[in-house]
C-alpha positions in Angstrom: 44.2 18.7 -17.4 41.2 18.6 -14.7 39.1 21.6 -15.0 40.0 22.5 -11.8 43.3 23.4 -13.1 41.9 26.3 -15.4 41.4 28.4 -12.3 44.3 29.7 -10.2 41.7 32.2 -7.9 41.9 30.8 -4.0 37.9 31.7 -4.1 35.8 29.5 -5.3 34.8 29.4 -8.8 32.2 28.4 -11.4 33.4 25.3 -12.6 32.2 22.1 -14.3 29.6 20.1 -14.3 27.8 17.8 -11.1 26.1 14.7 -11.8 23.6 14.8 -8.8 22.0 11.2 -7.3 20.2 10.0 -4.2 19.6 6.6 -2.6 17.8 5.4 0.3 14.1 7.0 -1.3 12.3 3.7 -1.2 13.6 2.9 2.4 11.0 2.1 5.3 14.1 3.4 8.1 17.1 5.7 7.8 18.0 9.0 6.2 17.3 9.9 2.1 20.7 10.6 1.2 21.9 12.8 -2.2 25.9 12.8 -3.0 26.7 15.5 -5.4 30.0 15.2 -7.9 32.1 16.8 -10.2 34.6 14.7 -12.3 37.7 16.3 -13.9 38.6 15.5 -17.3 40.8 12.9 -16.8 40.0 10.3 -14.2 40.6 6.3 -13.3 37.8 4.8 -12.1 37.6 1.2 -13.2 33.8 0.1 -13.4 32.1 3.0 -12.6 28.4 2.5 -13.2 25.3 2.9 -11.2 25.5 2.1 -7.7 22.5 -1.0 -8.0 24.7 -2.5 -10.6 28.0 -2.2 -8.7 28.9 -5.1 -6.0 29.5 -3.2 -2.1 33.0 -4.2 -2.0 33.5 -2.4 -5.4 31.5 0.6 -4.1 33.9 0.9 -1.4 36.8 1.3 -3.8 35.5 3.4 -6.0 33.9 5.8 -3.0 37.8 6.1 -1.9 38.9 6.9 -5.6 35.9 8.9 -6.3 37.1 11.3 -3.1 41.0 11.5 -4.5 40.3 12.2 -7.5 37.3 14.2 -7.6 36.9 18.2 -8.5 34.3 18.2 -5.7 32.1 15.8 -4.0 29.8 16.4 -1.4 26.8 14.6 0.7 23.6 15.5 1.6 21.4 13.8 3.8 17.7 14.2 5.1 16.4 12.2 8.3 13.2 10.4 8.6 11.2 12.9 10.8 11.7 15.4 8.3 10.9 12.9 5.3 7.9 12.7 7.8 7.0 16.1 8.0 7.5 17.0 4.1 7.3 13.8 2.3 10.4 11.4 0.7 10.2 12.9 -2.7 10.6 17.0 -1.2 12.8 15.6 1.2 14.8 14.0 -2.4 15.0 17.5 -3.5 16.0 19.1 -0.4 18.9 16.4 0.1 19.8 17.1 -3.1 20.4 20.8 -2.7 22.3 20.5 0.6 24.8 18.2 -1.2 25.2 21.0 -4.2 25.8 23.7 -2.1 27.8 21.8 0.2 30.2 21.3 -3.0 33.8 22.9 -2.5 33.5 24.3 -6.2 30.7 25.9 -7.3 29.5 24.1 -10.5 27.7 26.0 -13.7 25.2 22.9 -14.9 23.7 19.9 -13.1 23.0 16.7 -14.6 20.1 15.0 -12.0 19.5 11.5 -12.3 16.1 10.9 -12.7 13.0 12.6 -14.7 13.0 15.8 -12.5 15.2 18.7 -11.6 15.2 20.4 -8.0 13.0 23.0 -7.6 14.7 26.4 -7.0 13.6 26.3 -3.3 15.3 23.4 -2.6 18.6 24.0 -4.4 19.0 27.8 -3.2 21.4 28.3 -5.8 20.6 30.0 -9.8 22.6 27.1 -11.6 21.2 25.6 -15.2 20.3 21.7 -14.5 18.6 19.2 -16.9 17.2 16.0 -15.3 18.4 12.2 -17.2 16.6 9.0 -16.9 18.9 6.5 -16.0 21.9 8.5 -15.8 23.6 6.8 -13.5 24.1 4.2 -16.0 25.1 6.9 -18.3 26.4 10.2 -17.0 30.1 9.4 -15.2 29.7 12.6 -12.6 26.2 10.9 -11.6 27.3 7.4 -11.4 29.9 9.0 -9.2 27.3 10.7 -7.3 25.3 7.3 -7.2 28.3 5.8 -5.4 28.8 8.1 -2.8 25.6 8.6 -1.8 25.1 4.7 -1.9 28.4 3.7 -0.1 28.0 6.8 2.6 24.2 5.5 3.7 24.8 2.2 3.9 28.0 3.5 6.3 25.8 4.8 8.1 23.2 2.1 8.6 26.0 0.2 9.6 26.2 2.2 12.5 22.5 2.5 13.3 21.7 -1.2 13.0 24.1 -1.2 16.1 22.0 1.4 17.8 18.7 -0.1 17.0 19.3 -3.9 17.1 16.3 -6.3 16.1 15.6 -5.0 12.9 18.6 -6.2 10.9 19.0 -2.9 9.5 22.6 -3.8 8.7 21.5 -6.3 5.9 18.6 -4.8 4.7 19.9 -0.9 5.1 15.7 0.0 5.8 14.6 -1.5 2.9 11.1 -3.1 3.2 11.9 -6.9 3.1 10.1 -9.9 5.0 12.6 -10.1 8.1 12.2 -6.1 8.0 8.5 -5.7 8.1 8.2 -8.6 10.4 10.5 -6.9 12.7 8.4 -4.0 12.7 5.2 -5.7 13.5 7.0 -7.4 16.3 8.7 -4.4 18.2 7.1 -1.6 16.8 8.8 1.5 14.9 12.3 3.0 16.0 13.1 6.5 15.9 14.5 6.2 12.4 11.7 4.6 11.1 9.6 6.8 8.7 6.2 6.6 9.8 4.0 7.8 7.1 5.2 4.8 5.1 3.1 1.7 4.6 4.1 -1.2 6.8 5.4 1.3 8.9 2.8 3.4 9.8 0.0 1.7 12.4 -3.0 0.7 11.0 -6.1 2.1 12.4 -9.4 -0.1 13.6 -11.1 0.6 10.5 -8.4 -0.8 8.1 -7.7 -4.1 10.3 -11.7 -4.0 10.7 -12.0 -3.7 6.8 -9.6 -6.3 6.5 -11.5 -8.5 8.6 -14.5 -8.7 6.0 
């Protein structure tokens, strides 16, 4: 029986518990992106594990199981200007409160991958949450979590390597590799680039001058 089940009320209700992930933090380009996601008791997802550790072609599968059979799952995503404006690890926090509220069921504890919880201004919402390192290798409802939020962004790069061509975003999804950072250097940011990050942002003449010496 999912726990879903337990409730007949049309209104939402206080139910279960969300394993809560992001992906995309360490990115040079593109969005931070948190998935939220509450498992019912019974579920069949084969090789469910922690997104890094999962090959993209299984991600895929399991992000279309994952939405079938889910309680509730839900997205949150935070763009690079604002990452800009508020820093990657507030701009973690505040994708991961969008994708909690944005939840279809309302859950009563949060299980956040990591060694932190989200602050209270950034979840909006009075719900008991304990943070767990490496819980996407551990926790189900955050491995779930890790693949959505995983298998949505790099959707998404997809698309934006095809609006910003040059940087081979598409095989790199904004991570800072050689082709990446050379690419920078040669054409300069995009608008999805995030530019208080190293080999991102310009350096100024007294950096290249110290360099120099």
């Amino acid at each position: 029986m999912s726990q879903s089940s337990l409730f007949s009320n049309a209104e939402y209700e206080h139910v279960g518990i969300a394993g809560v992930d992001e992906a995309g933090r360490g990115c040079l380009a593109g969005p931070v992106v948190a998935g939220a996601c509450i498992l019912p008791d019974e579920y069949d997802l084969p090789g469910l594990n922690d997104s890094k550790k999962v090959t993209a072609r299984k991600r895929e599968v399991l992000y279309g199981l994952i939405r079938d059979q889910a309680v509730a799952w839900a997205i949150g995503v935070v763009w690079a200007p604002e990452i800009d404006r508020i820093n990657i690890l507030e701009a973690t926090y505040v994708a991961m409160g969008k994708a909690v509220r944005a939840l279809k069921t309302t859950p009563v504890f949060l299980q956040i991958d990591g060694n932190k919880t989200i602050p209270a201004y950034a979840l909006q919402m009075n719900i008991p949450q304990e943070w767990v390192i490496q819980g996407d290798g551990k926790i189900p409802a955050i491995s779930a979590a890790s693949i959505m939020a995983k298998t949505f962004r790099d959707r998404l790069m997809v698309k934006l390597a095809r609006r910003y061509p040059g940087y081979g975003i598409s095989k790199h999804m904004g991570y800072g590799t050689k082709m990446h950072m050379g690419a920078i250097r040669e054409l300069g940011p995009s608008r999805i680039h995030r530019l208080t990050f190293r080999g991102v942002k310009p350096e100024t003449l007294e950096q290249k001058q110290g360099s120099l010496l």
